[in-house]
C-alpha positions as CSV (number, residue, x, y, z in Angstrom):
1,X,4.1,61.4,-28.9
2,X,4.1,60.3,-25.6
3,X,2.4,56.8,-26.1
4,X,4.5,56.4,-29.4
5,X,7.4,56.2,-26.5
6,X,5.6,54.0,-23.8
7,X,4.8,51.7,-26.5
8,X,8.4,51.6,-28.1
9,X,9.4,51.2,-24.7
10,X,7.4,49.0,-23.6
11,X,8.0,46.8,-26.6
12,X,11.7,46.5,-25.8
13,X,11.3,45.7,-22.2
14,X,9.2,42.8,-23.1
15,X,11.6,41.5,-25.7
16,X,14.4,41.9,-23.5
17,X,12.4,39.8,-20.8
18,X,11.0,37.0,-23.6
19,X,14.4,35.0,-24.0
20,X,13.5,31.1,-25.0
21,X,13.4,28.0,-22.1
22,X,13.5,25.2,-24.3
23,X,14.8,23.2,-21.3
24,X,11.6,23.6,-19.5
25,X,10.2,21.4,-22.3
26,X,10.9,19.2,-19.7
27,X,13.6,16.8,-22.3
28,X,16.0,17.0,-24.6
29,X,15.2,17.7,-28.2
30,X,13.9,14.8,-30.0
31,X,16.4,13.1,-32.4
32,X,13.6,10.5,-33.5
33,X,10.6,12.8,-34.4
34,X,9.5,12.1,-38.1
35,X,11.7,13.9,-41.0
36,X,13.5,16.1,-37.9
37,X,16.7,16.9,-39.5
38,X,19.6,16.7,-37.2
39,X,23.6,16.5,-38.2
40,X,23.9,13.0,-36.7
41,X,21.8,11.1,-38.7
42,X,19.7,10.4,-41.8
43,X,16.3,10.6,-41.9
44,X,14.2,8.1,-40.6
45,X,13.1,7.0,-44.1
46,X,16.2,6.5,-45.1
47,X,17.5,4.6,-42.7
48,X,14.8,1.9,-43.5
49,X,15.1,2.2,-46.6
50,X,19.2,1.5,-45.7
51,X,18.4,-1.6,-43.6
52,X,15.3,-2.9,-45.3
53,X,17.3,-3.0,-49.1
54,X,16.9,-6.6,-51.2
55,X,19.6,-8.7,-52.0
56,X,21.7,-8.0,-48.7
57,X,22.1,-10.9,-46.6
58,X,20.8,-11.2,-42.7
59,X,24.2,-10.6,-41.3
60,X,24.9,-7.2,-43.4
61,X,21.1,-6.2,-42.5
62,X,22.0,-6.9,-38.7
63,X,24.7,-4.7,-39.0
64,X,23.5,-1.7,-41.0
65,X,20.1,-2.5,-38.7
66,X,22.8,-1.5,-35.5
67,X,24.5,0.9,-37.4
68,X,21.3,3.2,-37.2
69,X,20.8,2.9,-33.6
70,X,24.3,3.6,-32.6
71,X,23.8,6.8,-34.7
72,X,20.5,7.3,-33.2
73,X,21.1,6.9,-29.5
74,X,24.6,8.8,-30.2
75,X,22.5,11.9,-31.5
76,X,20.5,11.3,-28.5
77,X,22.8,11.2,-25.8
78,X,24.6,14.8,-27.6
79,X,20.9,16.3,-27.3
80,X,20.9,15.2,-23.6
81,X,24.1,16.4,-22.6
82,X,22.9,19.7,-24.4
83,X,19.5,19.4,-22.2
84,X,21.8,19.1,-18.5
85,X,23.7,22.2,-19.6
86,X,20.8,24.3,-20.3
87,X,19.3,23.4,-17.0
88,X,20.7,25.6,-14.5
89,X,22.2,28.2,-17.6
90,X,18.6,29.0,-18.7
91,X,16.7,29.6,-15.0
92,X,20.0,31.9,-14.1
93,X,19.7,33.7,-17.7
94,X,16.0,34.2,-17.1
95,X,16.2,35.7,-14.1
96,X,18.8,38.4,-15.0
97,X,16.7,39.1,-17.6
98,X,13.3,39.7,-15.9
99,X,15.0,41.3,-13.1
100,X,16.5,43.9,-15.9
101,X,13.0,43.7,-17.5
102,X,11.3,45.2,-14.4
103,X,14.0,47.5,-13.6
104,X,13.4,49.1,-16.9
105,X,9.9,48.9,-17.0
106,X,10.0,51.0,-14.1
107,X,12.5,53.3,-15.0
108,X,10.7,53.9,-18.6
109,X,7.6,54.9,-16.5
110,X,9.3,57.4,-14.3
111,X,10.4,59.4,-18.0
112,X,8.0,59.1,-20.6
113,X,5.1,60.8,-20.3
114,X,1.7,58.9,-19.2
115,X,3.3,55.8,-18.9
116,X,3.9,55.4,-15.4
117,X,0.3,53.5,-14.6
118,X,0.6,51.2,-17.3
119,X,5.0,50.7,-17.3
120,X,3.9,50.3,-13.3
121,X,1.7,47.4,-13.7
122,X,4.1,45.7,-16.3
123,X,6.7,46.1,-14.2
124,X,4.2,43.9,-11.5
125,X,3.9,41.6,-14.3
126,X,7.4,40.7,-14.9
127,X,8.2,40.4,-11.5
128,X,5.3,38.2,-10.9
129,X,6.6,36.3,-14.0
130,X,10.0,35.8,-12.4
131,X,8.3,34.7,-9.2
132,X,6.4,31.6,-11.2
133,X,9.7,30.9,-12.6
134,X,10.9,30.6,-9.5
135,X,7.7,28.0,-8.3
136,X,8.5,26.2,-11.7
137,X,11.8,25.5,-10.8
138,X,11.4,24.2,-7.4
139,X,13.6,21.2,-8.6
140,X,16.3,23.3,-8.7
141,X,18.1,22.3,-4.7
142,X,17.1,18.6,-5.8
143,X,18.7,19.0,-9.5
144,X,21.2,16.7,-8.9
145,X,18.9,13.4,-7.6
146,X,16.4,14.2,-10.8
147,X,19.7,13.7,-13.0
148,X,20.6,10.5,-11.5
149,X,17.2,9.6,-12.1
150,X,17.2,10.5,-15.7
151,X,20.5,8.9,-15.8
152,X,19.1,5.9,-14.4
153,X,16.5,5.6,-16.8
154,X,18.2,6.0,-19.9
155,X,20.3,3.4,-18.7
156,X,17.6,0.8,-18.0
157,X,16.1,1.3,-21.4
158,X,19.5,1.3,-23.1
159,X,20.3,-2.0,-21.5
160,X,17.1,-3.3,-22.8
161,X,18.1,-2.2,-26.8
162,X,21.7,-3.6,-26.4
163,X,20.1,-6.7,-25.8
164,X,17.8,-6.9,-27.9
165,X,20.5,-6.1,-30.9
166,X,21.8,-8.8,-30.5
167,X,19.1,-10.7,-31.8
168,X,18.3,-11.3,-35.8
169,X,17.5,-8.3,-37.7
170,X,14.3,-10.6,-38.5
171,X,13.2,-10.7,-34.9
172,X,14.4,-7.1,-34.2
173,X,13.4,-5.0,-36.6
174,X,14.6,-1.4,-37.1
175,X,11.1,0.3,-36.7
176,X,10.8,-2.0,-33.0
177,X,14.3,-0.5,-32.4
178,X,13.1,3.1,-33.2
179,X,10.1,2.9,-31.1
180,X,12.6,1.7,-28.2
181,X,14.8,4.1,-29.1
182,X,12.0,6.7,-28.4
183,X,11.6,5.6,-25.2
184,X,15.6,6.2,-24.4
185,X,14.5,10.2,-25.4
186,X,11.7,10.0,-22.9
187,X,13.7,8.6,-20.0
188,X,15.6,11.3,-19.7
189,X,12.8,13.8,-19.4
190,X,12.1,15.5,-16.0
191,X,8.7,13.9,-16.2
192,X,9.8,10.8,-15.9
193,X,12.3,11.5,-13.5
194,X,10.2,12.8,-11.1
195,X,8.1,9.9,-11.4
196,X,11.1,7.8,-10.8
197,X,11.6,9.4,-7.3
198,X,7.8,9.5,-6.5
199,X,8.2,5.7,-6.8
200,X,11.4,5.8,-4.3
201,X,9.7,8.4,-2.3
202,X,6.6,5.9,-1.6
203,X,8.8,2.7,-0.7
204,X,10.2,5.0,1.6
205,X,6.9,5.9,3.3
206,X,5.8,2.3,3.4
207,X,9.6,1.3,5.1
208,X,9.0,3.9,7.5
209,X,5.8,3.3,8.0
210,X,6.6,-0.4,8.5
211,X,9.4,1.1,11.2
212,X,7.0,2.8,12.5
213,X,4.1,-0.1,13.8
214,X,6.8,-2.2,14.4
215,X,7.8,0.9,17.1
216,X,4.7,1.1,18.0
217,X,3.3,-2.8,18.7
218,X,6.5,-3.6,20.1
219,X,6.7,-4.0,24.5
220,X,9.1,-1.2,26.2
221,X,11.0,-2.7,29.1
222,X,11.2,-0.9,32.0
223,X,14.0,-1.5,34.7
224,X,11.4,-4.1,36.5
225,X,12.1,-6.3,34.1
226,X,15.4,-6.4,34.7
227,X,15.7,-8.6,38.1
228,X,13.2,-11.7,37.5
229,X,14.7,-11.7,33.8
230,X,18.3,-11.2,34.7
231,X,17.7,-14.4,36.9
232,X,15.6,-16.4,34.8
233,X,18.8,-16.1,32.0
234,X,21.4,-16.5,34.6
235,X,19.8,-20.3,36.0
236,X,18.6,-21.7,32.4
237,X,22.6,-20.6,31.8
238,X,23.9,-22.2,34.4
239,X,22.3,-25.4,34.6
240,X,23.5,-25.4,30.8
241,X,27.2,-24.6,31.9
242,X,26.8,-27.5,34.9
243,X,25.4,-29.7,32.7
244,X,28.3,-29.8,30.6
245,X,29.9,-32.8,31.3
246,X,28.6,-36.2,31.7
247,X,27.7,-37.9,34.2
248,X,25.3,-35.2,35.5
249,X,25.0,-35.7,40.0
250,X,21.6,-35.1,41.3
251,X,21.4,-31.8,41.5
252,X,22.2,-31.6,37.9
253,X,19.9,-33.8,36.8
254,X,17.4,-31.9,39.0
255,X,17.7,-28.5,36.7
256,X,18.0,-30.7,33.6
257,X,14.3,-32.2,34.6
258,X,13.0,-28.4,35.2
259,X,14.8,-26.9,31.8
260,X,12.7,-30.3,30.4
261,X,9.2,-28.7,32.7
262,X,9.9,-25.0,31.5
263,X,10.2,-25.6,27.8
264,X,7.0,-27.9,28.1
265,X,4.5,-25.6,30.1
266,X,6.3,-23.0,27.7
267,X,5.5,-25.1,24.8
268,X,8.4,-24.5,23.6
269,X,10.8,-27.0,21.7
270,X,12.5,-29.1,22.1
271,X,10.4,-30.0,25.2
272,X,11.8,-33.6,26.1
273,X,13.9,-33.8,29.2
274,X,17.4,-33.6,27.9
275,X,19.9,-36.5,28.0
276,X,23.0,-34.8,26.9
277,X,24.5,-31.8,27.0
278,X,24.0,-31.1,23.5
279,X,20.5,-31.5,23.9
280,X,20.5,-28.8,27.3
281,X,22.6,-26.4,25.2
282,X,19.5,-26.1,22.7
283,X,16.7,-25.8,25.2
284,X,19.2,-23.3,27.1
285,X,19.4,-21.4,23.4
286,X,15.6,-21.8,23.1
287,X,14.8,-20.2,26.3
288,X,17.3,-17.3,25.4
289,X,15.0,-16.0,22.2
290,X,11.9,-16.6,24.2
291,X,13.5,-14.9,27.2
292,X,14.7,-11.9,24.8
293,X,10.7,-11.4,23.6
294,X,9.6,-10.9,26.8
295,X,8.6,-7.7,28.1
296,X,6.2,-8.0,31.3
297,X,8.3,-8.6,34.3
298,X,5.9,-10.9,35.3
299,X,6.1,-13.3,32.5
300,X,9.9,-13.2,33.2
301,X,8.7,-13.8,36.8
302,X,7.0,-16.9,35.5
303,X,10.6,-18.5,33.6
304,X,12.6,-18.0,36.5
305,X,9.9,-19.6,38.7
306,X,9.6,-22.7,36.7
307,X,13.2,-22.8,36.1
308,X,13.4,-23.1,39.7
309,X,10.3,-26.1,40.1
310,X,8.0,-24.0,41.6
């Protein structure tokens, strides 16, 4: 009598822990499997058999042809709106449920005779179950970046079958626009989500990664740098600012010919001695970006040097 019990008890436990998770399918229900029956549509046979009839003309096919996939990709987007819900209102369900599973598992042990051992380990079952829910779920703090993803997806493929209706029902037939239209199901699948952010994920790591030699290869200045290059900007600026106005006295004409010297031991351009001020203004600009990739106070040593004529 006592294991007639246990096993009516244990019986009930596990149906009371066995509720469905269709949603971790991983997508919503199909609307385009073969012969499915579904309350938005006819079957798929008969839709062909709608579009494909003789004696209508290409205009009335084209629009019976985008009749069906309106129907189709309505029924679909009903079936994913049904998937989002069931989401986060299945995992919560199923974890109320084993957690009441265990509970009674172990309080059926602790009153029916020579249960315990076995109610014990069932009890270690469910809770172990609950715990591999738990590992399946691990989407469940990033929920809302795998739905834009879906979202995302659906949207790319639905672009790509509004284009293509508008096209002759010749050129787009309704069996290219059902295999498309499986394709819309299966962008909004968790799958192909994940995927989706896998791909972000790894342009991520190669931008950062990118960041990261560009860190690394690049020259740190240290406060060394900062006299001989402070100086080298402030006379390849000045001689720009005195050079100004024309005509240049000797001393002008002196720093012109050395901004002229610099750019060419430099080879830098443009190199020819300058004979307006337009001209001294670009080698002035050139110097600037060559002064601002410097990072060895001694190459900075060098510009102000040969800025000077030395």
């Amino acid at each position: 009598m006592g294991v007639k019990r246990w096993r009516l008890g244990a019986a009930a436990v596990l149906l009371l822990g066995s509720g469905g998770c269709a949603s971790f399918s991983g997508m919503p229900k199909s609307v385009t499997a073969y012969r499915q029956p579904n309350g938005l549509i006819k079957d798929m046979r008969d839709g062909l058999a709608y579009v494909n009839a003789a004696g209508i003309s290409d205009v009335e096919r084209k629009r019976r042809r985008d009749d069906e996939i309106t129907l189709y990709m309505a029924a679909a987007d009903a079936q994913f709106a049904n998937f989002l819900g069931s989401l986060s209102s299945e995992r919560n369900g199923a974890n109320v449920a084993l957690d009441i599973a265990g509970s009674a598992a172990a309080g059926v042990g602790s009153v029916v005779t020579n249960a315990a051992p076995e109610l014990a380990a069932l009890a270690g079952f469910i809770g172990n179950t609950k715990t591999s829910i738990n590992k399946e779920l691990y989407f469940e703090r990033t929920l809302s970046a795998l739905i834009v993803a879906m979202q995302t997806n659906r949207l790319k493929v639905r672009a790509q079958i509004e284009e293509h209706k508008k096209l002759p029902a010749s050129d787009y037939t309704l069996e290219m626009a059902y295999a498309e239209l499986r394709d819309y199901e299966v962008a909004g699948s968790i799958n192909g989500a994940i995927g989706e952010l896998n791909v972000a994920a790894a342009k991520s790591f190669s931008d950062a990664k990118g960041d990261y030699s560009r860190a690394v290869t690049a020259c740190v200045r240290d406060e060394s740098f900062d006299a001989p290059g402070g100086e080298a900007r402030k006379s390849f600026r000045a001689t720009n600012k005195a050079a100004a106005t024309l005509p240049w006295p000797a001393d002008v004409q002196t720093k012109v010919k050395n901004l002229g010297n610099t750019m060419r031991q430099l080879n830098l351009t443009p190199s020819a001695d300058a004979k307006t001020p337009q001209e001294v203004d670009a080698q002035a600009s050139a110097l600037q970006t060559y002064l601002t990739g410097l990072c060895k106070p001694a190459d900075a040593q060098r510009l102000k040097d040969l800025l000077e004529g030395k």
